[in-house]
Backbone as CSV, one residue per row, in Angstrom:
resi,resn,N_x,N_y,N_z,CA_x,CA_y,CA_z,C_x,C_y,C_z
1,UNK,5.015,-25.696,-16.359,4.208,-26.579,-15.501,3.062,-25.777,-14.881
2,UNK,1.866,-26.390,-15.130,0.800,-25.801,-14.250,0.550,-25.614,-12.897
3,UNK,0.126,-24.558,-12.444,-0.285,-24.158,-10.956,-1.165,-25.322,-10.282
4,UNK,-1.514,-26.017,-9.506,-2.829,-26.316,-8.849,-3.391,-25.834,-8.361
5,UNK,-4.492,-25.871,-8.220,-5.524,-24.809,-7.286,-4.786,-24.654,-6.070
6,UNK,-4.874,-25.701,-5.612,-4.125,-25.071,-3.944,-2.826,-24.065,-4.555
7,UNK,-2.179,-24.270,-5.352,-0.761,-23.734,-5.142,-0.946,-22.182,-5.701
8,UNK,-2.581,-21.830,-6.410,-2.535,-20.877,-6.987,-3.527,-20.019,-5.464
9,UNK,-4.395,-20.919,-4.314,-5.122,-20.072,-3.391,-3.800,-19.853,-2.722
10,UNK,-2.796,-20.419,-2.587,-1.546,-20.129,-1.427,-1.035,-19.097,-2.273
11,UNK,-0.962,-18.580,-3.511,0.234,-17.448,-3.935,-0.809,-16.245,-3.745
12,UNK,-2.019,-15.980,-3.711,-3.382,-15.030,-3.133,-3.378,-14.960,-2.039
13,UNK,-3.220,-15.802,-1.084,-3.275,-15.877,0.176,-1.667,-14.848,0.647
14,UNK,-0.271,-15.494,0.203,0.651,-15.249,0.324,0.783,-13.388,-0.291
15,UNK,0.336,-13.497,-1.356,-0.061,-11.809,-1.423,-0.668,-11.318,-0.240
16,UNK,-1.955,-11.312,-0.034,-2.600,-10.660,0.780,-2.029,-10.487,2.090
17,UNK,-0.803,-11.447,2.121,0.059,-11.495,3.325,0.705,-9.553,3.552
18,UNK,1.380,-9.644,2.163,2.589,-8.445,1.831,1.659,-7.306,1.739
19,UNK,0.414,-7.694,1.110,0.026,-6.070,0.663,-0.406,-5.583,2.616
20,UNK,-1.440,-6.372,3.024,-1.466,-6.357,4.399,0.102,-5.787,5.110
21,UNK,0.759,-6.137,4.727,1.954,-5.618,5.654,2.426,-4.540,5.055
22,UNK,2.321,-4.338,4.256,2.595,-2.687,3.188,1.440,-1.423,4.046
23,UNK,0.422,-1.924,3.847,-0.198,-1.188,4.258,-0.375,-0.817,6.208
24,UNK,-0.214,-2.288,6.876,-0.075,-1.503,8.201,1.413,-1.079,8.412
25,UNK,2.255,-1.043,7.933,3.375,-0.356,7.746,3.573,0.805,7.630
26,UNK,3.091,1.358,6.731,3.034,2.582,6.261,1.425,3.418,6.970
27,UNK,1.027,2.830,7.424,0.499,4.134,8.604,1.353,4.053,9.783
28,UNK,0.714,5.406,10.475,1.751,6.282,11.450,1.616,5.166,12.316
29,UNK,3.428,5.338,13.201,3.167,4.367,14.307,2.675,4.410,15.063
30,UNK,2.063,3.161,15.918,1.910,3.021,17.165,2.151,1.332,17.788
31,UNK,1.755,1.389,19.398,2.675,0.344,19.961,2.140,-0.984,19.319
32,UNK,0.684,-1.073,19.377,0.057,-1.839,18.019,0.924,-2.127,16.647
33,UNK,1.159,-1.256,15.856,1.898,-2.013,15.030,3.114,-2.336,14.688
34,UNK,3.860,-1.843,15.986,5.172,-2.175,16.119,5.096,-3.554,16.638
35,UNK,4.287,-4.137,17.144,4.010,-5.296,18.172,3.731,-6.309,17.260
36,UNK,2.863,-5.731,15.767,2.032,-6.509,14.773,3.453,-6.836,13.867
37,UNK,4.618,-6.350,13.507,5.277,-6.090,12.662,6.614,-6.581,13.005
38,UNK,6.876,-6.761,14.381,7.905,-7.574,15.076,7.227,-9.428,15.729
39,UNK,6.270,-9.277,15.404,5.891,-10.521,16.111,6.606,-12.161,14.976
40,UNK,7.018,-12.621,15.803,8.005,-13.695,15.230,6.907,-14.572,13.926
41,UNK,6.081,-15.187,14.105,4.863,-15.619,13.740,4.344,-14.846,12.415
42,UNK,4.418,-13.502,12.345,4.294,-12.592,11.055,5.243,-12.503,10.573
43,UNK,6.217,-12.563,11.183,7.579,-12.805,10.300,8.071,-14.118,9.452
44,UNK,7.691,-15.135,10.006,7.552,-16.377,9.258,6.190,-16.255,8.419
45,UNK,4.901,-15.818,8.462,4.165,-15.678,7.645,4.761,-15.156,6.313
46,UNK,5.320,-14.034,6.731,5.656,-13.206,5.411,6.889,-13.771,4.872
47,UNK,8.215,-14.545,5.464,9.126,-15.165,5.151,8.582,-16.230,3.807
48,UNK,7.170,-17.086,4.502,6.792,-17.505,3.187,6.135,-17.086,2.374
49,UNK,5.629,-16.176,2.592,4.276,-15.390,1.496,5.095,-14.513,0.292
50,UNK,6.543,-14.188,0.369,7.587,-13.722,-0.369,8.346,-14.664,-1.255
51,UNK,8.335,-16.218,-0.373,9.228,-16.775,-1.315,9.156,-17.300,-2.653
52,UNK,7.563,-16.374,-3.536,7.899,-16.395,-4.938,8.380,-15.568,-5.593
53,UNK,9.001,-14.353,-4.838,9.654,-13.105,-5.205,10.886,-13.680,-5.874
54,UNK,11.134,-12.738,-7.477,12.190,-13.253,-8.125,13.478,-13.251,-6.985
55,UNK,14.904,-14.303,-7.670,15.894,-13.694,-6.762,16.579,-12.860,-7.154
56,UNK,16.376,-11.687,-7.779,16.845,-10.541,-7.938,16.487,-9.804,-6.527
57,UNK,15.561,-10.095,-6.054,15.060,-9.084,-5.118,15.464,-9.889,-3.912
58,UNK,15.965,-10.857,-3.201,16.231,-11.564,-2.564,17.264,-10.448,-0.917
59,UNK,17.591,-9.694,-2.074,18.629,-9.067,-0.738,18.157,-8.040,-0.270
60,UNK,16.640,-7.177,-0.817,15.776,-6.838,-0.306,14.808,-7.378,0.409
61,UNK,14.135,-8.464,0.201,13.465,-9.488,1.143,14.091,-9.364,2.883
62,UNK,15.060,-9.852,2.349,16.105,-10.519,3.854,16.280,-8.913,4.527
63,UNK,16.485,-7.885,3.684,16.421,-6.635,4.949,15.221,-5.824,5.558
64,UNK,14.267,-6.266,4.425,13.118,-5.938,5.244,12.972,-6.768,6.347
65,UNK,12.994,-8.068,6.661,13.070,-9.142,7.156,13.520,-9.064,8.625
66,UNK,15.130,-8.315,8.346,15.634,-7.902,9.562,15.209,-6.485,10.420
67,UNK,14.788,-5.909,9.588,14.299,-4.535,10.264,12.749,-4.564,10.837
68,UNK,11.973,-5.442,10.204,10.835,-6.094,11.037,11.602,-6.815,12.495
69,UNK,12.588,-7.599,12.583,13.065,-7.966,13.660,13.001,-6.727,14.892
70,UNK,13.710,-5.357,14.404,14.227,-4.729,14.705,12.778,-3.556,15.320
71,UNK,12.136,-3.716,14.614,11.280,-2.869,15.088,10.255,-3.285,16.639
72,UNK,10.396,-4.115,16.748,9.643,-4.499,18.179,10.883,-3.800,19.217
73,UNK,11.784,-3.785,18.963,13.029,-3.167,19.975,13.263,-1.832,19.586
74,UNK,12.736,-0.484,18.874,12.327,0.521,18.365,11.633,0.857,19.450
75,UNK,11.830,1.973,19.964,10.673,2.786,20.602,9.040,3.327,19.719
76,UNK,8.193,3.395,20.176,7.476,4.001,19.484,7.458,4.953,18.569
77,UNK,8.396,6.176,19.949,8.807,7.319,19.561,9.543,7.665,18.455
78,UNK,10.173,6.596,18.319,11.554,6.977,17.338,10.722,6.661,15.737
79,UNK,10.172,5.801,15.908,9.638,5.406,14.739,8.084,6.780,13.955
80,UNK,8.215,7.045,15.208,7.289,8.389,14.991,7.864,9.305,14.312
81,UNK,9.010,9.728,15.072,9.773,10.612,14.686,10.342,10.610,13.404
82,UNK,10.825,9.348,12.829,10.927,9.035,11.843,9.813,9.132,10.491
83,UNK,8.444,8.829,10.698,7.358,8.892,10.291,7.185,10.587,9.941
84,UNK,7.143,11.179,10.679,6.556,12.703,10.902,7.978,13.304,9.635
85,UNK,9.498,12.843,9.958,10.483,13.169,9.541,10.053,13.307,7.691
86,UNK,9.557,12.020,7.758,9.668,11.817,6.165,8.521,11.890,5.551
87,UNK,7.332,11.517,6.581,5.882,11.718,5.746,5.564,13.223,5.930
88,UNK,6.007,13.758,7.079,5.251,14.902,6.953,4.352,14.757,8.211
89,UNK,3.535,16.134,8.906,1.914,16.117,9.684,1.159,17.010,8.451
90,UNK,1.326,16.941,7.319,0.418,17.316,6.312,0.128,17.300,4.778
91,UNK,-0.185,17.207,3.967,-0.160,16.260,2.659,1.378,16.413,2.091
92,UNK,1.402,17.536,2.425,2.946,18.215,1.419,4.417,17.513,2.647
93,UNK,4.636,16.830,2.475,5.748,16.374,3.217,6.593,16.192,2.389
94,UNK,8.001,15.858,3.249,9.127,15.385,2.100,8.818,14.304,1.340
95,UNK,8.314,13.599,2.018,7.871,12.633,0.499,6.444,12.275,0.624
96,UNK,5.623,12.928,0.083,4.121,12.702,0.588,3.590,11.126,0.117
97,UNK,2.939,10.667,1.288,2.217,8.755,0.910,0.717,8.937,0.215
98,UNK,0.696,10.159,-0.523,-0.947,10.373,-0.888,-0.767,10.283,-2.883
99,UNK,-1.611,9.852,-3.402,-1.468,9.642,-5.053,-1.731,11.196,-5.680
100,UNK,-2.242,11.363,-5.036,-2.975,13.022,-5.630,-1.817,13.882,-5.664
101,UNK,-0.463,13.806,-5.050,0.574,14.486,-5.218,0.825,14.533,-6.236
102,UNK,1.199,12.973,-6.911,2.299,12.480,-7.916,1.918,13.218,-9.401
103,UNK,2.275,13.575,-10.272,1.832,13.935,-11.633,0.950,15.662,-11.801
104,UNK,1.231,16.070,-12.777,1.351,17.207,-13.109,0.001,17.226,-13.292
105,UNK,-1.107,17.160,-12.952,-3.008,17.239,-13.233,-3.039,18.652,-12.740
106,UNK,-3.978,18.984,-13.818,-4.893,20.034,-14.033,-6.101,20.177,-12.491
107,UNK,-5.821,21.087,-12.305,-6.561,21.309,-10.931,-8.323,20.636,-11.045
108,UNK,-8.712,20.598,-12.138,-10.332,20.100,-12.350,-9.959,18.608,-12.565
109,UNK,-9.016,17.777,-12.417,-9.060,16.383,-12.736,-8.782,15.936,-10.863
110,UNK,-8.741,16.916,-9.877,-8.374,16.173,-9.058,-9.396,15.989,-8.121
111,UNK,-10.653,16.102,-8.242,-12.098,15.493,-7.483,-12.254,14.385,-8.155
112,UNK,-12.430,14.171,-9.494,-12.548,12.891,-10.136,-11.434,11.950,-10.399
113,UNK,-10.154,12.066,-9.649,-9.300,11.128,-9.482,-9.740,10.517,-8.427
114,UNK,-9.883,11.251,-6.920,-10.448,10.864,-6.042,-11.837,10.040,-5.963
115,UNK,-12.700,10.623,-6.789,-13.552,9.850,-6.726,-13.123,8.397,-7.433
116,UNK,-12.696,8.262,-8.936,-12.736,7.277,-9.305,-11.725,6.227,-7.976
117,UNK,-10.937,6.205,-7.351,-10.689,5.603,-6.369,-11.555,5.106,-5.396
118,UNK,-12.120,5.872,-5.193,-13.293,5.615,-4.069,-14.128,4.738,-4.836
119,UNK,-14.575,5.293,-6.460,-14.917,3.940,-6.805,-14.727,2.880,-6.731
120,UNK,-13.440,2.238,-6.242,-12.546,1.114,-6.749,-13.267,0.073,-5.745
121,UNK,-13.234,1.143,-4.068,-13.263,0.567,-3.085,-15.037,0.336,-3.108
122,UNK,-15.702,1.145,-3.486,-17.176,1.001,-3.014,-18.049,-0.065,-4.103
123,UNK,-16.990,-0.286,-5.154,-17.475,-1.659,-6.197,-17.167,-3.278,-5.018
124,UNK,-16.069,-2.989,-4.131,-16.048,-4.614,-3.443,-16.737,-4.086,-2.237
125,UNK,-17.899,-3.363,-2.147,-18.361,-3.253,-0.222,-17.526,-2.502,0.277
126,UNK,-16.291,-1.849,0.193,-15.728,-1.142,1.055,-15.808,0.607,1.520
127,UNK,-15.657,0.882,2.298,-15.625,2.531,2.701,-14.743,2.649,3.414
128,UNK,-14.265,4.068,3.444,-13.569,4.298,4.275,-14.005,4.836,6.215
129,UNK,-13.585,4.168,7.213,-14.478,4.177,8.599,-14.345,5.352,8.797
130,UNK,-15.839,5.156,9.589,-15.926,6.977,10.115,-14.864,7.728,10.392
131,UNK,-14.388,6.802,11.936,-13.302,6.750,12.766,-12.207,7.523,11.844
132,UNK,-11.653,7.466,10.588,-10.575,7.537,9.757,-10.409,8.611,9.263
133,UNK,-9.144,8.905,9.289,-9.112,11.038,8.797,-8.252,11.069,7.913
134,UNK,-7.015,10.034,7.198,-6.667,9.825,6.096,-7.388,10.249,4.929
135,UNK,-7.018,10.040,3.970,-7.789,10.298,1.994,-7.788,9.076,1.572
136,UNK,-8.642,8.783,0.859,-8.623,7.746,0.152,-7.299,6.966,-0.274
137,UNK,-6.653,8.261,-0.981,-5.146,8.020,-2.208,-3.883,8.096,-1.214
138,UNK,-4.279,7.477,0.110,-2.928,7.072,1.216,-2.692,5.859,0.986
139,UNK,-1.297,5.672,0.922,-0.960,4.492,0.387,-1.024,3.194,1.448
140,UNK,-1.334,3.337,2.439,-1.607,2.501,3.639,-3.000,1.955,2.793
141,UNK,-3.977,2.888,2.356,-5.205,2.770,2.059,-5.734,2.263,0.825
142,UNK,-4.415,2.378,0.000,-4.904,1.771,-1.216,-4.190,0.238,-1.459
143,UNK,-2.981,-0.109,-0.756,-2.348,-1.476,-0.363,-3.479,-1.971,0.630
144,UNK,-4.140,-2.000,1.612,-4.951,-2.150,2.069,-6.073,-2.955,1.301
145,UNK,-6.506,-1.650,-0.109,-7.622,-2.363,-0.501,-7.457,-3.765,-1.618
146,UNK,-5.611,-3.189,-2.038,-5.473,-4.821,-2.844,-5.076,-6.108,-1.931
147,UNK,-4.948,-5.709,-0.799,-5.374,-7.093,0.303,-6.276,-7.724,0.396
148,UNK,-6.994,-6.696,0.188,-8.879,-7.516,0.463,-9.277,-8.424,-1.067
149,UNK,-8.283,-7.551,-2.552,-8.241,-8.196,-3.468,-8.157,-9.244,-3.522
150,UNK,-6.608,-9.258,-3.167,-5.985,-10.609,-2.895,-6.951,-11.798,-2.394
151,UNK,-7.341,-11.068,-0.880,-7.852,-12.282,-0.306,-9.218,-12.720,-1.549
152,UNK,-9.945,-12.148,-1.861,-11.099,-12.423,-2.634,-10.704,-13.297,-3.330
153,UNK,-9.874,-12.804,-3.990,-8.909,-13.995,-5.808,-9.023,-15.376,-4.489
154,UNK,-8.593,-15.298,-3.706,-7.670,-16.595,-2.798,-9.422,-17.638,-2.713
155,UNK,-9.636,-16.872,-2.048,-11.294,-17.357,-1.812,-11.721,-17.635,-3.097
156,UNK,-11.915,-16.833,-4.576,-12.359,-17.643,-5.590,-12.031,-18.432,-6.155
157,UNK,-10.591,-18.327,-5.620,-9.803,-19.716,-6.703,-10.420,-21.103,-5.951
158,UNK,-10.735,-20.743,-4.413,-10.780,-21.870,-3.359,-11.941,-22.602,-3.905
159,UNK,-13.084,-21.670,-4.510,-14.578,-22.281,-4.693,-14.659,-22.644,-6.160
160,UNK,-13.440,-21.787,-7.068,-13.524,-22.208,-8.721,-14.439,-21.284,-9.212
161,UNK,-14.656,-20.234,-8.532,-15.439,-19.402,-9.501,-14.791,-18.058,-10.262
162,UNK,-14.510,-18.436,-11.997,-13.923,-18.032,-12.432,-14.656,-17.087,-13.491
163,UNK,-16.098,-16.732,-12.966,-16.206,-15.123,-13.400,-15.986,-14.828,-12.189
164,UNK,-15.901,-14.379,-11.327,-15.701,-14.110,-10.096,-14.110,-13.550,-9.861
165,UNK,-12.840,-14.645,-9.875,-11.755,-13.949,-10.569,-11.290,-13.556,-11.536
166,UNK,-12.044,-13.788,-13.020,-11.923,-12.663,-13.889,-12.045,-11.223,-13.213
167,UNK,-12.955,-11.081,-12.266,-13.325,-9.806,-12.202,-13.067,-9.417,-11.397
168,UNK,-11.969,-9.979,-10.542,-11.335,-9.352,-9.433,-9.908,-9.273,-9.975
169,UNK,-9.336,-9.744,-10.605,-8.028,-9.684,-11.280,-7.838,-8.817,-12.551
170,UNK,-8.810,-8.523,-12.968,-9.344,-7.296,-13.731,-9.405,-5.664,-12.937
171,UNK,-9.766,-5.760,-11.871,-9.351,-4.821,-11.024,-8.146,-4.590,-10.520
172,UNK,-7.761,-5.707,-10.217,-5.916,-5.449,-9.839,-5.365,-4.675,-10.738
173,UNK,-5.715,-5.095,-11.797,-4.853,-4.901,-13.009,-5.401,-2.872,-13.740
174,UNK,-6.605,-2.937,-12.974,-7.008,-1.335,-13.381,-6.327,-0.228,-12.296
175,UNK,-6.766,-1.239,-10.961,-5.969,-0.083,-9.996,-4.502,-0.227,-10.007
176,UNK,-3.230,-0.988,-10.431,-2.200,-0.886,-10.369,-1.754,0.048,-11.802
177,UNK,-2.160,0.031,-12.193,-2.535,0.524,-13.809,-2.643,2.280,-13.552
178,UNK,-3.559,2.474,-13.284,-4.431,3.743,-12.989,-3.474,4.284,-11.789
179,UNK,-3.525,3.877,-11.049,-3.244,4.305,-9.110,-1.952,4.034,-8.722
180,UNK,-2.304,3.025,-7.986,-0.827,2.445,-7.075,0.398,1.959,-7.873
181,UNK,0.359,1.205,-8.973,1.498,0.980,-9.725,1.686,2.249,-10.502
182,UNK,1.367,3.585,-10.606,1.662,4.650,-11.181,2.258,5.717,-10.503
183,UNK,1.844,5.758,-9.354,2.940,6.915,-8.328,3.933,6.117,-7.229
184,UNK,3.830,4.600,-6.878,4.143,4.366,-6.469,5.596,4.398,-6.212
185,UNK,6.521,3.868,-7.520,7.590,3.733,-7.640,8.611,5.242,-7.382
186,UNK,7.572,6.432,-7.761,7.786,7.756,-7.772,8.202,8.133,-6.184
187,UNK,7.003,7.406,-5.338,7.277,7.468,-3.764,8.110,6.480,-3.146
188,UNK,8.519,5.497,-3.739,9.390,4.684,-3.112,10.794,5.464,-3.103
189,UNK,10.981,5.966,-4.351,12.403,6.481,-4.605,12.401,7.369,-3.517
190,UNK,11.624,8.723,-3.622,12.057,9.647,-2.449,11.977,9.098,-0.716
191,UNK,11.534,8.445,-0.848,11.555,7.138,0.696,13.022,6.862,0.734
192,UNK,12.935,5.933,0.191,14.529,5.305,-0.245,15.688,5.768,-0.359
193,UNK,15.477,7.176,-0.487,16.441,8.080,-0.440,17.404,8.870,0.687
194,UNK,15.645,9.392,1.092,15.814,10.060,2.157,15.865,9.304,3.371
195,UNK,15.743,7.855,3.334,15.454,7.041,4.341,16.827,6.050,4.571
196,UNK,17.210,6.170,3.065,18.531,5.269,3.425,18.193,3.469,3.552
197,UNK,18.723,3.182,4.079,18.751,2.021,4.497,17.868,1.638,6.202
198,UNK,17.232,2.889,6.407,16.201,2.631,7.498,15.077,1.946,7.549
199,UNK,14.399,1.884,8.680,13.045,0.812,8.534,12.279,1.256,7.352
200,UNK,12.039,2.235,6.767,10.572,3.107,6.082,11.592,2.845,4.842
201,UNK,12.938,3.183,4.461,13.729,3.205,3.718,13.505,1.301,2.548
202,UNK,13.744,0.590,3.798,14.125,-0.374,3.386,12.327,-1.490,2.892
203,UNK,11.343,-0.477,3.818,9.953,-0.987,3.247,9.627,-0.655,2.063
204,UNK,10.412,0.748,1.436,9.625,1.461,0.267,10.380,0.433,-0.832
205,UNK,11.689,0.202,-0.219,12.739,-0.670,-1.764,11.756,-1.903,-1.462
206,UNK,11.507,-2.782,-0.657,10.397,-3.999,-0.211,9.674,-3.883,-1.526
207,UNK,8.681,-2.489,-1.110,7.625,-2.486,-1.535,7.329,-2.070,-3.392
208,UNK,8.333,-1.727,-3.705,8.889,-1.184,-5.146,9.038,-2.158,-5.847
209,UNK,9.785,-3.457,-5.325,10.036,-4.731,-5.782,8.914,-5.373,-6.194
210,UNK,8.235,-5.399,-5.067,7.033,-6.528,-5.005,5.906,-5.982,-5.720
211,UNK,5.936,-4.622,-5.785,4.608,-3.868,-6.641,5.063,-4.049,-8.349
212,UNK,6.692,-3.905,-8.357,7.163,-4.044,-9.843,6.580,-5.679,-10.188
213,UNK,6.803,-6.499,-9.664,6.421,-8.091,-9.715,5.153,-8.138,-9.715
214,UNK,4.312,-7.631,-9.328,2.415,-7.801,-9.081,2.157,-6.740,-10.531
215,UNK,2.879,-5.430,-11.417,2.802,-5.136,-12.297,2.892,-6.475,-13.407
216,UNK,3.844,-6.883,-13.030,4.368,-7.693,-14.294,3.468,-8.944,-14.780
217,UNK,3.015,-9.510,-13.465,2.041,-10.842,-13.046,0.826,-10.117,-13.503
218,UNK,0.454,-8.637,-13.252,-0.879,-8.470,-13.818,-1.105,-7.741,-15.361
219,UNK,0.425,-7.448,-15.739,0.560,-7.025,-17.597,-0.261,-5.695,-17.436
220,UNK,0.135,-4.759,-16.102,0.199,-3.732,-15.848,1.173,-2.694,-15.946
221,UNK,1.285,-1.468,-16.893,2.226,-0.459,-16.625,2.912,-0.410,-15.462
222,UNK,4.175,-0.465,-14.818,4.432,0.497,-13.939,5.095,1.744,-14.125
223,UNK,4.687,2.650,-12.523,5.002,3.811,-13.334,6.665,4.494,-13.281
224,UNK,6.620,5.522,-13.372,8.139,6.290,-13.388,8.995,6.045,-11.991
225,UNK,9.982,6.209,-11.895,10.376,6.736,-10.331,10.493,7.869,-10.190
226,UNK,10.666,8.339,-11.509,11.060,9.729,-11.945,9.398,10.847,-12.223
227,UNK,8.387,10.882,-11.876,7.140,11.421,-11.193,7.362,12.266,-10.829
228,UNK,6.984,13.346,-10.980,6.653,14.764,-10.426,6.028,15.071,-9.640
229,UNK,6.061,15.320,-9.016,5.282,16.410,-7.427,4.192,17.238,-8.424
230,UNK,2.910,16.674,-7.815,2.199,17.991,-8.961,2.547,19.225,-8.124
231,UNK,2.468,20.553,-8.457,2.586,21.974,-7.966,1.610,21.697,-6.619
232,UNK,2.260,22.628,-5.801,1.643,22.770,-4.553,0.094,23.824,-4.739
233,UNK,-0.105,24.720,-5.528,-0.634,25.481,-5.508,-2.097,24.862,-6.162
234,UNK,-2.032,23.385,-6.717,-3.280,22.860,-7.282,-3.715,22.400,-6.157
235,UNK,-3.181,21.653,-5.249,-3.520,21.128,-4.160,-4.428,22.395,-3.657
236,UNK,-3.651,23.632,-2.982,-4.432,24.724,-2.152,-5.586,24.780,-2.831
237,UNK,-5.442,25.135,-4.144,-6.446,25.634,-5.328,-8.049,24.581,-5.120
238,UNK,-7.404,23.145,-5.406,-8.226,22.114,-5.206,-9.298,22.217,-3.897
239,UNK,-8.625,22.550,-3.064,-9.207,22.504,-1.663,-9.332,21.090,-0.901
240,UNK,-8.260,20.264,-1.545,-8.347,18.785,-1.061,-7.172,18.936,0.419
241,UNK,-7.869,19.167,0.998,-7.304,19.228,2.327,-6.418,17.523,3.023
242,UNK,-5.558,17.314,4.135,-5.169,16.018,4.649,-6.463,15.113,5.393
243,UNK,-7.295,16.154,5.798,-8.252,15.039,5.969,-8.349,14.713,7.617
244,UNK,-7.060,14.993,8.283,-7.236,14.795,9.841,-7.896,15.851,10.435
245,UNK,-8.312,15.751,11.965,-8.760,16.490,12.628,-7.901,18.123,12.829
246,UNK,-6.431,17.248,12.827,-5.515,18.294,13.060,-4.033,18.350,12.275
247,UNK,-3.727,18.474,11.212,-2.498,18.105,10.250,-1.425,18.199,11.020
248,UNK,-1.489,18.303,11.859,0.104,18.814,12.951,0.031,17.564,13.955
249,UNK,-0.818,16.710,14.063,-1.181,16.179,14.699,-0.305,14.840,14.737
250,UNK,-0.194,14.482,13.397,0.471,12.826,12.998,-0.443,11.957,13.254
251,UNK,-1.105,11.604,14.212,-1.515,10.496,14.512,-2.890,10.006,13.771
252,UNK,-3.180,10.725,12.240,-4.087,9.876,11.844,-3.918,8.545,11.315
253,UNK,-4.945,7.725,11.183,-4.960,6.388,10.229,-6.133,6.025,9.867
254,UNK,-5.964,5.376,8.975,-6.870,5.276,7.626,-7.242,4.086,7.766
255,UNK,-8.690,3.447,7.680,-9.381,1.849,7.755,-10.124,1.912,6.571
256,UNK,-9.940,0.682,5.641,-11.233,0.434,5.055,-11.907,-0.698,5.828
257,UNK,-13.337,-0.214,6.094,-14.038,-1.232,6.871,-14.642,-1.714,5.777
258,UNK,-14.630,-3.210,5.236,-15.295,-4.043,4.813,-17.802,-3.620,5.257
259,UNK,-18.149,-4.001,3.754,-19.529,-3.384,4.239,-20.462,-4.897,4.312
260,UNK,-19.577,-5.724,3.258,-20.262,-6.584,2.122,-18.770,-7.493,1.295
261,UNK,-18.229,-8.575,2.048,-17.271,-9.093,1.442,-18.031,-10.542,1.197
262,UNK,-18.720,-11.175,-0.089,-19.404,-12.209,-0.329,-18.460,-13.733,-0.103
263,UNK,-19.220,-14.467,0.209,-18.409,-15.525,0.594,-17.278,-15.679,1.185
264,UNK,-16.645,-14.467,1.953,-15.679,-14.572,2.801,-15.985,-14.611,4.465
């Protein structure tokens, strides 16, 4: 049975819900997005923006679900602590949220990974804000930018302009391909691991699910779980530094500010 337009701007819309919540999720806490992430109202947003998730994944849904409950009654602190625990205050953490980790690259492929990312973002108007001391390849930052995807598809389906989502669904399908559906699953596992059944734990299995499902919907590779840590010593070598003022610091976060979003 066919989609209708409305039923196909509500499953774009309903994305842009999750990737949006993937991404302010996974930057470092603060009372802001503990406030954004427990609020009853986003929780019913996302209650429906999920319910085309196969039911295989159903008993992941419902615990992310509850641990969003749970996090407005979380201290800041703890969730910090937790954050710092598992991300790290510098690229190399126990489980680093940056793409440039994942995969065994040759120290000269890793300016032009970066860049081609940055491409991704500066083809829809986007940059990364001054304000912002993150990398591009933070996964706050690159869920982020398939939000703005999302919303675009949602908006073109709304007006029917279908070069318009050819060519935004063509991108989904390069950056999940290329990027986020390729280290992702690699970083969910060591999350998931080391996290257990905790808030960050139970976002990365969330988010593993729903990225495996947006692979499948876009006839995109996903990648290993099983991903390699590239060597630490390409990183030094590289000179691709974390990017904050102060790596010890924790408290950076990453914005793409919109420059030029057409018809939105």
């Amino acid at each position: 049975m066919q989609c209708t337009m409305g039923d196909e701007v509500k499953a774009a819309a309903g994305r842009q819900c999750v990737w949006g919540l993937l991404a302010c999720a996974f930057r470092y806490p603060d009372a802001e997005m503990t406030q954004t992430l427990s609020d009853p109202a986003r929780r019913l947003e996302l209650r429906s923006a999920t319910g085309h998730l196969a039911e295989r994944h159903s008993a992941t849904r419902m615990r992310l679900l509850r641990h969003l409950r749970g996090a407005g009654r979380s201290s800041v602190e703890t969730l910090q602590e937790s954050y710092g625990r598992l991300f790290g205050h510098a690229v190399r953490g126990q489980c680093p949220p940056y793409e440039l980790e994942y995969g065994r690259r040759d120290i000269v492929q890793q300016a032009p990974e970066l860049a081609d990312i940055v491409g991704f973002y500066t083809a829809f108007g986007l940059e990364i804000g001054a304000a912002s001391h993150e990398r591009a390849d933070h996964v706050s930052v690159e869920c982020e930018f398939m939000s703005v995807l999302a919303m675009k598809e949602a908006w073109a389906e709304s007006v029917g302009d279908e070069a318009g989502l050819e060519t935004i669904r063509s991108a989904q399908r390069a950056f999940l391909a290329d990027h986020l559906g390729r280290w992702f699953p690699a970083f969910a596992r060591r999350v998931a691991q080391a996290d257990g059944r905790g808030f960050f734990g139970s976002l990365a299995a969330f988010g593993l699910d729903f990225i495996g499902d947006e692979c499948e919907q876009c006839e995109a590779p996903r990648g290993s779980s099983h991903l390699q840590l590239a060597p630490a010593e390409i990183q030094e070598d590289a000179g691709i530094s974390c990017g904050s003022r102060e790596c010890g610091s924790g408290s950076a976060r990453e914005e793409l500010v919109p420059l030029r979003i057409d018809g939105t």
